[in-house]
N, C-alpha and C positions, 0 to 999 in steps of 0.2 A: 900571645894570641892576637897580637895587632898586624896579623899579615895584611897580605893586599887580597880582604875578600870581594872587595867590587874589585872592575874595571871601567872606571871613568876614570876620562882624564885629571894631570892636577888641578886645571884650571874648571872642571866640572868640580872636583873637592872644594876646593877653595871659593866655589860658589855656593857651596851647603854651607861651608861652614861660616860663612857670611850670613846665612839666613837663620843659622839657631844662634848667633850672635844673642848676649842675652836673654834668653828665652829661659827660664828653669824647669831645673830636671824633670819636675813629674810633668809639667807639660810636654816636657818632650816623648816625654816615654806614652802616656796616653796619643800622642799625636800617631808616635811610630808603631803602638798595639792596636791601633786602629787601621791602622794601613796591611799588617800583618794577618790581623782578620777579616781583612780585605780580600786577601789573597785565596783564602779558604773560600772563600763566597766568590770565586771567580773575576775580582773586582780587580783590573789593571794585568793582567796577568800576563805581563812583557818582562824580559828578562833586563829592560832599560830601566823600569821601576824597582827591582827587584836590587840591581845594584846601586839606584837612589838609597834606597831603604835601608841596603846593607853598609852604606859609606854612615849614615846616619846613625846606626845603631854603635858603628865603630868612635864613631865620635864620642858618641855617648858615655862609651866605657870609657873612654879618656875623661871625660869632667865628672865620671862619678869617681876614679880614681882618684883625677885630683880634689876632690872635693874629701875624700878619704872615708864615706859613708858606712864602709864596712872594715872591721879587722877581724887580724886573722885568729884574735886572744876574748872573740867575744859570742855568745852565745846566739841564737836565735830569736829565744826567748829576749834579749833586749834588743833588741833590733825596734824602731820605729812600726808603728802600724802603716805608718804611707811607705816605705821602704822596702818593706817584703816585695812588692812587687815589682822592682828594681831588679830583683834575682832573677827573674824572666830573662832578661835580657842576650843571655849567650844561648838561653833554648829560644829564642827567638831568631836568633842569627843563625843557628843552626838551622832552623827549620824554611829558611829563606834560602840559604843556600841549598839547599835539596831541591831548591823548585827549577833552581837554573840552570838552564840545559848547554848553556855555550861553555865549550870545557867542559863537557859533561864530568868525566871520568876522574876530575882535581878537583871538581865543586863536588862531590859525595864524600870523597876524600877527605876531604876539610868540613863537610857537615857533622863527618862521623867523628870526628875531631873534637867540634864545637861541642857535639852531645857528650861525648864521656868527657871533656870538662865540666859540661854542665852538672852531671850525675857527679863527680868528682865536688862540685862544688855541695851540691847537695847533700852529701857526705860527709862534708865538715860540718856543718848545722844539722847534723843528726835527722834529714830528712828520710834516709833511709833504710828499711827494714834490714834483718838477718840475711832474707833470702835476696832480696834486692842488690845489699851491698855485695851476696856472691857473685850474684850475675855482674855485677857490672864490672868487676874484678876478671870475670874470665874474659867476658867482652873487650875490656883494655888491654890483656895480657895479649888476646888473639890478634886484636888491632896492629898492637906496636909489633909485634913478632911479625908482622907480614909485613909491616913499615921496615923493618930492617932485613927481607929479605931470609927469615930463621924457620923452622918448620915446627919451632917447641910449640908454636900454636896450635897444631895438626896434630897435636899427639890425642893419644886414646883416651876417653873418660874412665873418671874409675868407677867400680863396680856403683849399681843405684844411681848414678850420677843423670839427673834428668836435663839439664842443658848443657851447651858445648859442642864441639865444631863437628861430635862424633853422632849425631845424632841426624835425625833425615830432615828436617826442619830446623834449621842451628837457633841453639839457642833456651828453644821454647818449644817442649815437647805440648802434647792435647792435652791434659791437665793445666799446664804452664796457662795456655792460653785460655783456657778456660776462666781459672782463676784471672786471671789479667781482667778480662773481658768482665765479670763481673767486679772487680774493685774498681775499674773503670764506670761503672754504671752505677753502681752506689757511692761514690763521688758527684759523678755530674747530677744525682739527685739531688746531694748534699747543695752543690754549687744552685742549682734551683731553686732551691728551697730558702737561702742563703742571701741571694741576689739582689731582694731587697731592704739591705740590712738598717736598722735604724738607731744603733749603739755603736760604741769602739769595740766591744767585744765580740759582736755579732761582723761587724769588718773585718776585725785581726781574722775568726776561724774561715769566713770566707777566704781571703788569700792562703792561708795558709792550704786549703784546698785545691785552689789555682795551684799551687806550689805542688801537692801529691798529683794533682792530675796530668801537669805537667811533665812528671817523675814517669807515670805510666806510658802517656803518650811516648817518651823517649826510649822505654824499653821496645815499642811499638816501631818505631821508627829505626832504631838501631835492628833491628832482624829484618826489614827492609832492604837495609842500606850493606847489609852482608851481602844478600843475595844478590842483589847488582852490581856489586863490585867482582863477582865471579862473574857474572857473565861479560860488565864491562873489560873483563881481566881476559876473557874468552875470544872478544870481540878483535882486541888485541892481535891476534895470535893469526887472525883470517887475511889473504892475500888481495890486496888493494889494488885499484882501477888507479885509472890515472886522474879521477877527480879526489883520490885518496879517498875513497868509502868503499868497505867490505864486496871481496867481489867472489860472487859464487861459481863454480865452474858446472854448467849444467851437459857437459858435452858426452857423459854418461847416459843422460836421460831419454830414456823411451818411450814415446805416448803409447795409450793402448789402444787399440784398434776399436773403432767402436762400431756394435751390431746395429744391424739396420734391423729394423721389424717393419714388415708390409702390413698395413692393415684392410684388409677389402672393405671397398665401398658398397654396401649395401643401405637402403633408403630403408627397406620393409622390418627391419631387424639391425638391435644395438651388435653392438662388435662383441659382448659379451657370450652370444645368443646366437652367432653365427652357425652353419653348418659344420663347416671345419671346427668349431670349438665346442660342438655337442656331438660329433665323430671323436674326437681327441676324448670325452668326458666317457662315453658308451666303451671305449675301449679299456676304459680302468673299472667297469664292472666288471663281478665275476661271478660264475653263475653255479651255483650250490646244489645239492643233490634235490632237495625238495621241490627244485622249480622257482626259488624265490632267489634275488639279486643283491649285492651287498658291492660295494667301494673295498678295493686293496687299501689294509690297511698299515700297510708299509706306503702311501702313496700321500703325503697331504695335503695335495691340492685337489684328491678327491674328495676331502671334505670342508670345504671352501662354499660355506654360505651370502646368501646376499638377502637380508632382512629388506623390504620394501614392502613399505603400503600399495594395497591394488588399488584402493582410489585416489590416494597420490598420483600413480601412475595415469591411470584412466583421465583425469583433470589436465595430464600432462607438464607436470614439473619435474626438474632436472633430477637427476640422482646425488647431485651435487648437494643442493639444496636439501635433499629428504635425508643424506648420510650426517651433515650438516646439525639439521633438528634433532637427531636422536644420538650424536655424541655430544655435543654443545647446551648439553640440560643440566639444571642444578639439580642436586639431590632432595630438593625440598617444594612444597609447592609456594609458586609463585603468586604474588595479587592478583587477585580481575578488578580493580576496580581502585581511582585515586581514590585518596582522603577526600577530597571535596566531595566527590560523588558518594563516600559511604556518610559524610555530613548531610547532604543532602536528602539522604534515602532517611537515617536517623529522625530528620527534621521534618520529614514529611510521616512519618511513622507517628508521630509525638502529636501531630495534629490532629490527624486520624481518633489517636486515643483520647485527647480532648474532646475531640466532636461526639464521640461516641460516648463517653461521660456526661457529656452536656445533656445528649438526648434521653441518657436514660433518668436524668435530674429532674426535665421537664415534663415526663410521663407520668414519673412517681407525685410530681406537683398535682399535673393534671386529675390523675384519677380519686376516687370516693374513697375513702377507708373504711365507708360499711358496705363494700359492694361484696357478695357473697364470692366474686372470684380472688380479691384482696386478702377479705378473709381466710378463705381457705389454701391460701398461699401464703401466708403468716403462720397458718396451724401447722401445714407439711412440714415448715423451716424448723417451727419448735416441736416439735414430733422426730426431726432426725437429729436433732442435736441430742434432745432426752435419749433415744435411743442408743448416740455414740456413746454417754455417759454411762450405759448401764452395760454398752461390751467391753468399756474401756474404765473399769472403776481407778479411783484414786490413788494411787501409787502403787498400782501394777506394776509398769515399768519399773521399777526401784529395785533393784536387785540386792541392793546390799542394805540392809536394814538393819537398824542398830538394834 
C-alpha cells in the first residue's frame, strides 16, 4: 500500500521528510488529523495540500511500521489507549484521496482501495459486525472482479439478498440506509457526550467510537465511490475534442420554435380584463334551459379564479404584492408587538394597580368608622357573606362521604 498516492516531486518528498525528522508519532498524526479536518471545514482545499498531506501520512505508515506498534498476533483489547487512534491512519488517506480531482479516475480508484483495506483492517481487531463484515466482503469481491476485468462481480443476488451490485442503489438498499443513518447518529452522540473525557477508560471508549464511526463513514463512502466509477467508466467511453474532454455531438438538435403572444396595450384596463379576454370567457358559458348560465365543465380555465381584495385594489397595490400576502402567511398567528413593548405595557399596568391601591388605602384611612354610610357597608359585607354560608352549608360539596 506504499504506492505513489501524491505527486510531488522527490525533491518535494525529501523536504517533508526533512521536516517530521524527529517529530513523534502521535504528534504527527494529531498534526496530520488536523489538517484532514481541515479539509471537511473547507480549510486549504487545493489538491497541492492534499498531496502535502497524503506524502505525510505515507510517511507515517512507514515509521509506525518500523516502529512495529501493531501485530498481526495481537488483540485490540491490548493495543495502547494512545495507539487506537493510529488506526485511522489508511481511512484517512483514503478519504484524502477521494477529494483529489487531478487523475480523477486512478485517485477513486485507489481511495476505494485504501478503504476496503481499511474495513480489512478493521476486521482483524474484530471491529466489525456480522452484517458489516458481509458487506464489505461483497464490496471487495465486486472491487477486485472489476480490477481484473471478470463479471463474477455482476452476477445475480441470491434470493433476500438486500445489498450488492443487483440492487438499484448498490450496496444499500432503504432499510440499509436507514439503519446506517441511525447507528451513525447514535455514535456521534456517543462521541459528544465522550469528548470531554476525564479518565483512561472514558478515553479508550471514546476512540474506540472514532474507530465505529469511522467504520460507518466508509461504508458511506464506499457506495459513493461505486457510483462514480460507473460514470467515470462511462465518461470513458464518450468521443473527445481535441483538447481531450468529452465532446458531445449536438448536430441532431432542434430548437423549438417559440410562440410569440401579443399583448394589447390598454391604459384603462389590466390585460387580465381586456375585451378580447372577457369575449374568449363569455364564449365558454353555456346557456341552460331555465334562463340561468353555467361555465363548460369540460373547460378549466373556465374556472380560474382571482381572489383580490377591493380595497387592496382601490389604494392601488400591485397584484404581485397582494398574491404575495396571502400565499406567503404562516399558519399561526403572528406577534403585534416586541417584548420590550409588552414589558413596557406590563410595567405600566403594575403602576396603575399600585396607584389605584394606594388610593383606595388613603380613603379607607381618611374616613370615620361611625359614619352611618361605613356602617352600613360593613353590615351589607357581613349580611352577604352570612347569606353565602346558609346556600352553601358545610360540606355540600363533598360528594363522597365516608
Amino acid at each position: 500500500m506504499e504506492g505513489s498516492t501524491s505527486t510531488l516531486s522527490q525533491h518535494e518528498k525529501d523536504e517533508l521528510q526533512d521536516q517530521w525528522e524527529g517529530i513523534p508519532i502521535l504528534d504527527r498524526f494529531h498534526t496530520l488529523e488536523k489538517q484532514v479536518i481541515g479539509f471537511e471545514n473547507y480549510i486549504n482545499c487545493e489538491d497541492k495540500f492534499y498531496n502535502q498531506t497524503l506524502e505525510k501520512l505515507r510517511l507515517l505508515v512507514v515509521e509506525i511500521q518500523r516502529e512495529g506498534l501493531f501485530s498481526d498476533n495481537e488483540e485490540i483489547k491490548e493495543l495502547e489507549t494512545d495507539h487506537l487512534r493510529l488506526l485511522l491512519v489508511p481511512y484517512y488517506e483514503a478519504d484524502v484521496l477521494y477529494r483529489v480531482m487531478e487523475g480523477r479516475r486512478d485517485k477513486v480508484k485507489l481511495s476505494q482501495t485504501f478503504y476496503l483495506e481499511y474495513l480489512k483492517l478493521m476486521n482483524h481487531y474484530g471491529m466489525l459486525d456480522k452484517d458489516q463484515k458481509t458487506k464489505w466482503r461483497m464490496l471487495a469481491k465486486e472491487a477486485y472482479a472489476e480490477a481484473e476485468g471478470d463479471d463474477k462481480g455482476t452476477q445475480l443476488a441470491k434470493p433476500g439478498q438486500t445489498y450488492g451490485p443487483i440492487n438499484f442503489d448498490h450496496f444499500m438498499n432503504r432499510n440499509d440506509k436507514i439503519a446506517l443513518a441511525r447507528r451513525k447518529k447514535d455514535i456521534e452522540m456517543q462521541l459528544d457526550m465522550l469528548k470531554e473525557y476525564k479518565d483512561e477508560d472514558m478515553k479508550r471508549q471514546y476512540y474506540m467510537n472514532m474507530l465505529n464511526h469511522s467504520v460507518v463513514r466508509t461504508f458511506e463512502q464506499l457506495s459513493l465511490i461505486f457510483q462514480e466509477m460507473k460514470l467515470l467508466e462511462h465518461q470513458m467511453t464518450l468521443p473527445r475534442d481535441e483538447k481531450n474532454m468529452p465532446y458531445q455531438d449536438n448536430s441532431d438538435y432542434k430548437p423549438k420554435s417559440l410562440k410569440v403572444v401579443q399583448i394589447p396595450k390598454r391604459d384603462d384596463a389590466p390585460y387580465l380584463l381586456t375585451p378580447q379576454q372577457k369575449a374568449e370567457l363569455y364564449a365558454q358559458q353555456i346557456q341552460n334551459s331555465d334562463g340561468s348560465v353555467t361555465f363548460d365543465p369540460t373547460n378549466p380555465d373556465a374556472f380560474q379564479k382571482l381572489y383580490v381584495q377591493k380595497d387592496t385594489i382601490e389604494q392601488r397595490v400591485g397584484l404581485r404584492d397582494q398574491y404575495k400576502n396571502q400565499v406567503f402567511k404562516p399558519g399561526h398567528i403572528l406577534p403585534t408587538m416586541s417584548i420590550e413593548e409588552l414589558a413596557e405595557r406590563e410595567m405600566a399596568d403594575a403602576l396603575d394597580r399600585q396607584a389605584r391601591d394606594q388610593e383606595m388605602r388613603q380613603q379607607r384611612d381618611e374616613e370615620d368608622p361611625d359614619s352611618e354610610e361605613v356602617m352600613e357597608r360593613e353590615r351589607m359585607k357581613t349580611m352577604a357573606s352570612e347569606n353565602w354560608k346558609d346556600w352553601n352549608p358545610k360540606g355540600a360539596g363533598n360528594t363522597k362521604r365516608m
